[in-house]
Each structure stands twice: as C-alpha cells, then as structure tokens.
C-alpha positions as a Markdown table, in Angstrom:
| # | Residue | x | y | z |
|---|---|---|---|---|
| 1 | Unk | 121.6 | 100.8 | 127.1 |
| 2 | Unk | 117.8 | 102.1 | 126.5 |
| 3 | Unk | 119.4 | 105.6 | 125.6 |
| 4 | Unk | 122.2 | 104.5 | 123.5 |
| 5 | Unk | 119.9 | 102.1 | 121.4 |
| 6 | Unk | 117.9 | 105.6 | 121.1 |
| 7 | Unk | 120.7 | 107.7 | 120.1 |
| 8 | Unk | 121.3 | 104.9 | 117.3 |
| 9 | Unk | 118.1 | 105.0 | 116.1 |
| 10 | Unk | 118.2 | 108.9 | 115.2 |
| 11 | Unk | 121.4 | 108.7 | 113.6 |
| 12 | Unk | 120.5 | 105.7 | 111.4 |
| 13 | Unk | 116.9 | 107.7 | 110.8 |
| 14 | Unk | 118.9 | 110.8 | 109.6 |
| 15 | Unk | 120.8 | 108.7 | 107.4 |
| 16 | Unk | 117.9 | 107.3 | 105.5 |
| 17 | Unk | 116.0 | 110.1 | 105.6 |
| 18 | Unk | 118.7 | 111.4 | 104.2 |
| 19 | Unk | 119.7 | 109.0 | 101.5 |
| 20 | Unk | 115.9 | 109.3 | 100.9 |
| 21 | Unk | 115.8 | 112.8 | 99.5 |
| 22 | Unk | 119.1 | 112.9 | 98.1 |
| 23 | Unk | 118.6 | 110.2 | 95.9 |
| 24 | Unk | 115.6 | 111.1 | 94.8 |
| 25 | Unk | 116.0 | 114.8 | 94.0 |
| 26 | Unk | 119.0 | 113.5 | 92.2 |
| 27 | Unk | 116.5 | 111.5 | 89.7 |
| 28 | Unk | 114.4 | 114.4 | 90.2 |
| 29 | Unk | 117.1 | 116.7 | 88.8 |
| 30 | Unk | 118.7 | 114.7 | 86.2 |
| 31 | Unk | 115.7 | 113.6 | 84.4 |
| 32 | Unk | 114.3 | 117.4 | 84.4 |
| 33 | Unk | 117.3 | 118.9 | 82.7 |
| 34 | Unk | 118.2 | 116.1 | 80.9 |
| 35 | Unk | 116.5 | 116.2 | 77.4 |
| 36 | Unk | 117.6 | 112.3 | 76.3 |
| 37 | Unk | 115.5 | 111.7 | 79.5 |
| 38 | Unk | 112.1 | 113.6 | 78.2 |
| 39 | Unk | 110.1 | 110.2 | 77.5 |
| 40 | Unk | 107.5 | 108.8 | 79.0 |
| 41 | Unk | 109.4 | 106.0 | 81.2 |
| 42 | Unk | 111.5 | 109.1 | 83.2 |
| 43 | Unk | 108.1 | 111.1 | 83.4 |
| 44 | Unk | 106.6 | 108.0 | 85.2 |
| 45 | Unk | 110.1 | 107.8 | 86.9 |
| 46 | Unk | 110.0 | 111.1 | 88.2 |
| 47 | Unk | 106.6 | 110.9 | 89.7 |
| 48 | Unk | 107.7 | 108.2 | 91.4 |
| 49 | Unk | 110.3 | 109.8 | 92.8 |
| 50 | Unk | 108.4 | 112.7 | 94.0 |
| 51 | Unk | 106.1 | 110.1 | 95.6 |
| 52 | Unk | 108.6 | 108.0 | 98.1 |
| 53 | Unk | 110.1 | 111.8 | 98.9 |
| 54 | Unk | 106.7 | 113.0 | 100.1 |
| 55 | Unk | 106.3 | 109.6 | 101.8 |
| 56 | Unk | 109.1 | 109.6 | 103.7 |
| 57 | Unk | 108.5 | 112.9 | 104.3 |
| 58 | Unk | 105.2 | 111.9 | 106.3 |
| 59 | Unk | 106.7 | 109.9 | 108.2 |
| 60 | Unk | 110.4 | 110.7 | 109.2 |
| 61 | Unk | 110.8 | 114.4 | 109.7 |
| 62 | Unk | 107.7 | 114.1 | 112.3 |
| 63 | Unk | 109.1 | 111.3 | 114.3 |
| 64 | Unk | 112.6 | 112.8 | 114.5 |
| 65 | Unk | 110.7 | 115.8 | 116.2 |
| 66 | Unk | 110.0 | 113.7 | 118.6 |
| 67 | Unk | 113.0 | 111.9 | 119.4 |
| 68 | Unk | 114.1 | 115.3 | 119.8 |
| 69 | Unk | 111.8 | 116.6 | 122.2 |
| 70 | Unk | 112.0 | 113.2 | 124.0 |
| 71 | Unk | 108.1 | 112.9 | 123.5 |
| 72 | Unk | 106.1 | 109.3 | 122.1 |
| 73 | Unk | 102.8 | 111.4 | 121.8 |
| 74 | Unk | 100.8 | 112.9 | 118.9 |
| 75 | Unk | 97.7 | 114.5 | 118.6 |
| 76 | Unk | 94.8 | 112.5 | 117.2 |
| 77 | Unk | 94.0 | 115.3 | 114.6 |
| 78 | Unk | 97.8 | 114.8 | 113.7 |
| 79 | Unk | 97.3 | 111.5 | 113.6 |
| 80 | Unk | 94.6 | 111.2 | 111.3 |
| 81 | Unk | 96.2 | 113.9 | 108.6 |
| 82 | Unk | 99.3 | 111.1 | 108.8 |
| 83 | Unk | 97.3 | 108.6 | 108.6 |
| 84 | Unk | 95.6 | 109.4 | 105.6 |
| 85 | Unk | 98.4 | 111.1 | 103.7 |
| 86 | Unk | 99.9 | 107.5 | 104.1 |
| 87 | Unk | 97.6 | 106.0 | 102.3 |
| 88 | Unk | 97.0 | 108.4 | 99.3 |
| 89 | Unk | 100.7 | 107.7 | 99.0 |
| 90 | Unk | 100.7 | 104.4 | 99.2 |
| 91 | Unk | 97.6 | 104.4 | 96.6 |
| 92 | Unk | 99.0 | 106.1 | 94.0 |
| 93 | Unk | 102.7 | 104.7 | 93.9 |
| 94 | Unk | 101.0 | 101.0 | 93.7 |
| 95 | Unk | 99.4 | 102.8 | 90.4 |
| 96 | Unk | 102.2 | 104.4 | 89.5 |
| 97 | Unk | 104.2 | 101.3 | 89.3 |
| 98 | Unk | 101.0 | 99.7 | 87.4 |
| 99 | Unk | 101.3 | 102.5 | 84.6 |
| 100 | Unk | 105.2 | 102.4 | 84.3 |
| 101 | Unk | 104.4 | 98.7 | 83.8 |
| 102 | Unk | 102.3 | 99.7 | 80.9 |
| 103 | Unk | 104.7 | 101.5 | 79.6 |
| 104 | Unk | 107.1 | 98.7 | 79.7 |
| 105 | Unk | 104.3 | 97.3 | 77.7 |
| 106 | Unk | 103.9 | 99.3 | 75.2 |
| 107 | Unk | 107.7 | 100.0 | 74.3 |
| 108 | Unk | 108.4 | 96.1 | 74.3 |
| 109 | Unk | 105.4 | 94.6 | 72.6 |
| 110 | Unk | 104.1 | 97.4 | 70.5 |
| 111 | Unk | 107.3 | 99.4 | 69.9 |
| 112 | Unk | 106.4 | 101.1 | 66.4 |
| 113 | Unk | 103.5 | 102.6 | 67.8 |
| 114 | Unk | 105.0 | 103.4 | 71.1 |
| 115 | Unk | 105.3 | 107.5 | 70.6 |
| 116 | Unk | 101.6 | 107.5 | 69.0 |
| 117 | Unk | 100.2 | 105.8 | 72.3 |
| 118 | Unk | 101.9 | 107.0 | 75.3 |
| 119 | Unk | 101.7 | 110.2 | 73.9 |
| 120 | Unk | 102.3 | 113.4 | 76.8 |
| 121 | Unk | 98.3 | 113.3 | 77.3 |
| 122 | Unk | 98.2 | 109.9 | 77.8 |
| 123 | Unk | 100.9 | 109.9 | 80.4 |
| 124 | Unk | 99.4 | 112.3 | 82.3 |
| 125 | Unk | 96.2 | 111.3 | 82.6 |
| 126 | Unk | 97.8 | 107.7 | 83.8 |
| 127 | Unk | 99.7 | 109.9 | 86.2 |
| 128 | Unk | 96.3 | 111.4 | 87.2 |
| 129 | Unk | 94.6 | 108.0 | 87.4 |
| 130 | Unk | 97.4 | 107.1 | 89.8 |
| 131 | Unk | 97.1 | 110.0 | 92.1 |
| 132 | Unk | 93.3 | 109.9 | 92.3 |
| 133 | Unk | 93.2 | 105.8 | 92.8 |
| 134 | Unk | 95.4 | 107.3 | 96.0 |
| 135 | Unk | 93.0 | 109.5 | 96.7 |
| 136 | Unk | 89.8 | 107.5 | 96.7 |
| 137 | Unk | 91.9 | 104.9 | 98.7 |
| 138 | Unk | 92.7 | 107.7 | 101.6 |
| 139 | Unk | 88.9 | 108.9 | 101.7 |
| 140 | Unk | 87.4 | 105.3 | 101.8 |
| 141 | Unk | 89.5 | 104.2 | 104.7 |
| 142 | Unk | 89.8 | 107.7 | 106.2 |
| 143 | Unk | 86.0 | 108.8 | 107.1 |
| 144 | Unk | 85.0 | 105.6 | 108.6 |
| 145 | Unk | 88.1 | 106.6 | 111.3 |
| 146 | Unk | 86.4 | 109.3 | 112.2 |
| 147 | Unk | 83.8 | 107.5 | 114.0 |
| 148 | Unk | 86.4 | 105.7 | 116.0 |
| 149 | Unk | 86.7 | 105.9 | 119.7 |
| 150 | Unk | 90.3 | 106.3 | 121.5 |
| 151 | Unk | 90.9 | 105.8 | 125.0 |
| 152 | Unk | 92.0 | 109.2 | 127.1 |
| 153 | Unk | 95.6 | 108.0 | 126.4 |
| 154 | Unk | 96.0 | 105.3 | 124.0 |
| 155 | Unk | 99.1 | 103.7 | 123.4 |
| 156 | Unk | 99.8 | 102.6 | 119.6 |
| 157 | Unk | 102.3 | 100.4 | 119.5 |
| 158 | Unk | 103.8 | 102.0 | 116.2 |
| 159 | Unk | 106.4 | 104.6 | 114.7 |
| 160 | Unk | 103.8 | 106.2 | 112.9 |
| 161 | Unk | 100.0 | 106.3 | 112.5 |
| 162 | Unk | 99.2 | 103.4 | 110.1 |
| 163 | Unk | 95.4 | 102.5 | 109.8 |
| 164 | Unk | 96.4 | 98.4 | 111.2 |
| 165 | Unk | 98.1 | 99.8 | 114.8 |
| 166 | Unk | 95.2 | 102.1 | 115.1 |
| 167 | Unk | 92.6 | 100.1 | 114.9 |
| 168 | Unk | 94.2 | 97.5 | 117.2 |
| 169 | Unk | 94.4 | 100.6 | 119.6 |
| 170 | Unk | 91.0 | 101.3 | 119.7 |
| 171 | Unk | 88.6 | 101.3 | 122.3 |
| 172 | Unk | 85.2 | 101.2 | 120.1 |
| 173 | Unk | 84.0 | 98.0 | 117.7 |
| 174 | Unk | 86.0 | 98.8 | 114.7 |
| 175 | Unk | 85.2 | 95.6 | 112.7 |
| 176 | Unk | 83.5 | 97.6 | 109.7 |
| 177 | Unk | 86.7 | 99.9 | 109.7 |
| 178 | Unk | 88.4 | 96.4 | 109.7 |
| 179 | Unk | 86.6 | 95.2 | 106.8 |
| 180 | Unk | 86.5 | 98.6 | 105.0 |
| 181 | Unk | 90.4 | 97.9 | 105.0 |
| 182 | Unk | 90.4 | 94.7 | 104.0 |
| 183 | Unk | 88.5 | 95.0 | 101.1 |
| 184 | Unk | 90.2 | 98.3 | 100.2 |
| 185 | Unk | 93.5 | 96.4 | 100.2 |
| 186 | Unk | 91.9 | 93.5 | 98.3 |
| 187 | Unk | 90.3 | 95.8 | 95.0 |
| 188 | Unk | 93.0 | 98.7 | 95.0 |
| 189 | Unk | 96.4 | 96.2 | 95.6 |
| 190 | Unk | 94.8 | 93.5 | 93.6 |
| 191 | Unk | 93.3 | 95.8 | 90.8 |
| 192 | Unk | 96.9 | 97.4 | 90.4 |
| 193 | Unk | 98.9 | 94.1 | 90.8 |
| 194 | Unk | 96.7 | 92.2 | 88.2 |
| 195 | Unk | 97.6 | 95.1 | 85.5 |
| 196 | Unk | 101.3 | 94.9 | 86.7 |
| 197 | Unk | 101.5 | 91.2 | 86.1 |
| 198 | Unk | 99.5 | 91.0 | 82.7 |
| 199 | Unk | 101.4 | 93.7 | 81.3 |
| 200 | Unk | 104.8 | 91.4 | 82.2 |
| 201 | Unk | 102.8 | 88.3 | 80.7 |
| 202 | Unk | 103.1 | 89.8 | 77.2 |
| 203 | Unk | 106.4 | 91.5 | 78.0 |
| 204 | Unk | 107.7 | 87.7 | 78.8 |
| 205 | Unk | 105.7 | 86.5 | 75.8 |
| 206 | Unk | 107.8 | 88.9 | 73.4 |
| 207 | Unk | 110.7 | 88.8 | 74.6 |
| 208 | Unk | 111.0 | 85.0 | 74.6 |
| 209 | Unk | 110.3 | 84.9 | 70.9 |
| 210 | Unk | 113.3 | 87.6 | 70.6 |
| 211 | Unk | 115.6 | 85.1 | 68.2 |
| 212 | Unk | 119.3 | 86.8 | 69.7 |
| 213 | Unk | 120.4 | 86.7 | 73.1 |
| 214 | Unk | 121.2 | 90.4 | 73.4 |
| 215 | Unk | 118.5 | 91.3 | 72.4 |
| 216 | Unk | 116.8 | 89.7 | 75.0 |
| 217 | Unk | 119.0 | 91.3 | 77.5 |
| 218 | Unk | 118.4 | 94.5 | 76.2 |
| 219 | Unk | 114.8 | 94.0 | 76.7 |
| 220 | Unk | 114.8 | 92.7 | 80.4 |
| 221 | Unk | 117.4 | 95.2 | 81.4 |
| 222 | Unk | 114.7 | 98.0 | 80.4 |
| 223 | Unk | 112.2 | 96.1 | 82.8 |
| 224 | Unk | 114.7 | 95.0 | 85.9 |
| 225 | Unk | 114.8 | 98.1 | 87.8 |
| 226 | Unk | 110.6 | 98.2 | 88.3 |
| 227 | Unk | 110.7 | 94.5 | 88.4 |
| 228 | Unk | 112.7 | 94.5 | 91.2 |
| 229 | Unk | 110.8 | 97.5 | 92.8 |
| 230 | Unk | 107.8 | 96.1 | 92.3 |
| 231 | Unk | 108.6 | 93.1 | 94.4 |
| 232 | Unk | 109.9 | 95.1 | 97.1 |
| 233 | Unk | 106.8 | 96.9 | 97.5 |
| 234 | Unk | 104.1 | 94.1 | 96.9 |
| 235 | Unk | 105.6 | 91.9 | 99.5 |
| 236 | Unk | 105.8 | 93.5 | 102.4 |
| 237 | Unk | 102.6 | 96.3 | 101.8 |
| 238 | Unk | 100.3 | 93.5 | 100.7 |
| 239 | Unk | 101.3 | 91.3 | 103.4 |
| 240 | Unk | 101.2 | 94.3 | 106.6 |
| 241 | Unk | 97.5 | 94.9 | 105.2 |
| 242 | Unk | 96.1 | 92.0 | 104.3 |
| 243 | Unk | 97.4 | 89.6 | 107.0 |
| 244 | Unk | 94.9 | 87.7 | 109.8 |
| 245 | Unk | 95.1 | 89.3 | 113.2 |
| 246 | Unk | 96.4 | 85.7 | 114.3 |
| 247 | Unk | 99.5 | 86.1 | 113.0 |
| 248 | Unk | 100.5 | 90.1 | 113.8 |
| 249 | Unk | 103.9 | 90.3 | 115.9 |
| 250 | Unk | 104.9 | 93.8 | 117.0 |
| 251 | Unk | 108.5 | 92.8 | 116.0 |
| 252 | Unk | 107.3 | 91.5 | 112.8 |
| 253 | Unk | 105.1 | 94.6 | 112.1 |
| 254 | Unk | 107.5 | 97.2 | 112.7 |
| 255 | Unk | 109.9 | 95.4 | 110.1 |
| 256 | Unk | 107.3 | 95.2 | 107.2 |
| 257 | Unk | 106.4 | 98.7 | 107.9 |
| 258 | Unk | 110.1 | 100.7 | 108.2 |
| 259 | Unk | 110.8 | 98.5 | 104.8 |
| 260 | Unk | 108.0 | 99.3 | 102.8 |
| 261 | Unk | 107.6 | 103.1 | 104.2 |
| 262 | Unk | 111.5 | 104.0 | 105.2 |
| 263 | Unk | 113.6 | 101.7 | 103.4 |
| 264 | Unk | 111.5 | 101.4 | 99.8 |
| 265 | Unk | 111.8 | 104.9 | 99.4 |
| 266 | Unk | 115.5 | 105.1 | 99.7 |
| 267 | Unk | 116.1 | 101.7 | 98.2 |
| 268 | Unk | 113.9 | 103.1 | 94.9 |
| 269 | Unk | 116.6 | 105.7 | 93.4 |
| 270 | Unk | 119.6 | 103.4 | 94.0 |
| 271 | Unk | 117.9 | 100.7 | 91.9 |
| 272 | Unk | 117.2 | 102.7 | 89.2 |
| 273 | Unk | 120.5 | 104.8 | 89.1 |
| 274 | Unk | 122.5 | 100.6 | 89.5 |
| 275 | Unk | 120.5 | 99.2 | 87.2 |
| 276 | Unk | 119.2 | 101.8 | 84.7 |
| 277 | Unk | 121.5 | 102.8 | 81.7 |
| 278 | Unk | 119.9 | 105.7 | 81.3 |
| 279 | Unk | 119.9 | 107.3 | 84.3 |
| 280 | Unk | 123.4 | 105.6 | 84.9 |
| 281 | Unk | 124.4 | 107.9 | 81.6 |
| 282 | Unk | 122.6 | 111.4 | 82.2 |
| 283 | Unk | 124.0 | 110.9 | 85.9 |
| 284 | Unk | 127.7 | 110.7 | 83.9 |
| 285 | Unk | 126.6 | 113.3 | 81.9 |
| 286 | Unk | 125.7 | 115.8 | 84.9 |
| 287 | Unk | 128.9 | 114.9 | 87.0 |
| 288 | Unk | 130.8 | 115.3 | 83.5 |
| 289 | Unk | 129.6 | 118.8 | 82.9 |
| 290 | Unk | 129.9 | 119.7 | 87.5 |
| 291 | Unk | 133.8 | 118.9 | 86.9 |
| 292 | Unk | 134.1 | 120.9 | 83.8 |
| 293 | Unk | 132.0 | 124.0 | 85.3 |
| 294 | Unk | 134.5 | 123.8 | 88.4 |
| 295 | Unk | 137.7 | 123.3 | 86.3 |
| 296 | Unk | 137.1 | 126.3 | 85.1 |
C-alpha cells in the first residue's frame, strides 16, 4: 500500500510539474511574440509567469530526485540554498501581484493618462522593486538561519525546506529566527497586501459609478483573473506563516504548502488563459497561424 501510495505521488508530481511549465512557457511564449500583447499588464504577466516556473522549479524537480533514488535526505547546505530561493520567490510574486494591481489601477481609474504613467521605465523599475522586496525578504530571514543548530540527523517533517518546518526541527533556541519571521511576514505580506487592496478600493469606487452594465463587466473582467489569484495566494501563504504554533497540524501544513507552492503555480496560467480575453485571443491567434504553418 506504502509503495503504491508512493508510486501515485510521483505520477501526480510529474503531472503538475508538468502542467506547471507548460502553462506557463505558453504565456511566456504568446505574450513575447504577440505584439497586441506588448503592454504593461502582459509585461507584469510575464514576470509572473517566469516567477511560479522558477518556483516550482525549486521545489519539484529536487524532490522527484529523490523519489527516484528512494532517499528522504538533503544536505543542510542544500537546504538552506532551497530555503532561501523560496522565499525571494515568494517575495517578489506577493509584489508582483501588488504592481499588476497598480496597473489595474491606473488603466481603470486614470485611463487617459494610463500610457504616460506606466510607461516601459516605470514598469520595470516596479518589476525591479518586486524582485528586490524578494530579495531583502530572503537575506533577512536567511542569515539569522545560519546560526541555527541541527541535530546529527534531523528529521523535518516536510517536502521541501520551508523556513516554519525548519525551525520546528531545530535543536538550538530559535525564538529570534521565530520572530525575525514573524515580523518579516507581517511588514512584507502586509506592506504588499495593503497596496493590493487600496488599489481595488478605487478600482470598486470607479467602476461602480460606471452608468452601463457592460461597461461594468468589461471593467471587472480586466481585474478577475489577479483577483482571483490574488486570493489563492494570500490565503493560504499568509496563513502557513503567520499562524500560532498552537494550531500547526502536519496534515494541515502539508496542504497549505503543496497549494500555495505546487498547485498556485500551475493554477496561475489556466486562470489567466480561462478568464483573460486577451490571452484567450493571442492563444487563437497562435494555434490559428500552428494549423496554417502545418496545412501547408
């Protein structure tokens, strides 16, 4: 039973992982070639992208090694490099999702001066911002690890080397690392979460005082997709990171983690290519122009 539940597990992991990447180079793909894509909303898109592949990418490909070589060890060096790549990523795609929410912004409240603001250097010093909020988030949490003491063989009780499991695992006081993560969680998801949620305030606000209904639609269908990614991300990350020790469950933490870290990634590009007209176009477009190029 023990090895048939295992057997499941890698198939289902190569699935997603799968999924993961293909989805996401599709976006990739079809907003770099094409050009009724080239705006600021696909360059933020695209980024994002590129984010949850290199995130599942940290994660997956590693622990299907494993299964493969039958081995539930890693190397505490290996550890650490996982552990902090895991949070830059998680750092900047909480920003990233902050910016496109700007964006959203901008094009719904302020749309005549929406191509004099979120001009190419503005977007890509956001996109910047983003990736060096991730940055800072790794290195704070990351160095004070490095004082840690492990056990001779310490057993996390984890898929992957996330900073909560580790620190349970630990054999040293680790109550400043505790509260180093706390309070990280706290400024960075708050910080990022408060722009998120002000810049849909004013979206709301405008759209509300839209006098035709399709209008209205056409305004929320530009802001469903990150809406609903958005929520998907906030729940479950702010809730693995933030909650009191009182209520951690391995069950429960192993489901908050493979949604936010496996599932969001894959999830991501299948939201936007459902519920995105123009991705759901350019896609047409691309599959249009495959058939004709074979046809011939």
């Amino acid at each position: 039973m023990s090895s048939h539940r295992l057997w499941l597990e890698k198939k289902v992991t190569y699935f997603i992982y799968f999924i993961t990447l293909f989805g996401n180079m599709v976006i990739m793909i079809v907003i770099s070639t094409d050009p009724h894509l080239h705006s600021p909303m696909y360059f933020f898109l695209f980024h994002l992208a590129l984010t949850d592949i290199c995130y599942a990418t940290t994660i997956v490909p590693y622990m299907l090694v494993k299964f493969l070589l039958k081995q539930r060890t890693i190397d505490f060096s290996a550890c650490i490099i996982q552990m902090s790549l895991i949070l830059l990523l998680a750092g900047s795609e909480i920003f990233l999702l902050s910016a496109m929410a700007y964006d959203r912004y901008i094009a719904i409240c302020k749309p005549l001066q929406y191509q004099e603001i979120m001009n190419k250097p503005v977007c890509s010093r956001l996109v910047g911002g983003a990736w060096a909020m991730g940055v800072l988030h790794s290195i704070i949490n990351t160095l004070p690890m490095l004082n840690v003491q492990f056990c001779m063989y310490t057993e996390i009780k984890h898929f992957s080397c996330e900073l909560p499991p580790l620190l349970t695992a630990a054999c040293s006081r680790t109550f400043l690392n505790k509260l180093v993560l706390l309070s990280s969680a706290v400024i960075f998801g708050s910080s990022s979460f408060l722009l998120t949620l002000i810049s849909y305030i004013y979206i709301i606000s405008t759209v509300l005082k839209i006098q035709s209904a399709m209008g209205r639609q056409k305004a929320f269908s530009t802001c469903s997709s990150h809406l609903i990614v958005v929520v998907l991300l906030y729940r479950t990350a702010l809730f693995q990171y933030t909650k009191p020790s009182s209520v951690s469950s391995f069950i429960l933490d192993q489901l908050f983690s493979i949604q936010y870290s496996i599932l969001t990634p894959m999830l991501n590009p299948i939201i936007y290519s459902l519920k995105n007209n123009g991705v759901k176009t350019a896609l047409g477009r691309m599959l249009g122009k495959i058939q004709v190029s074979q046809s011939v």
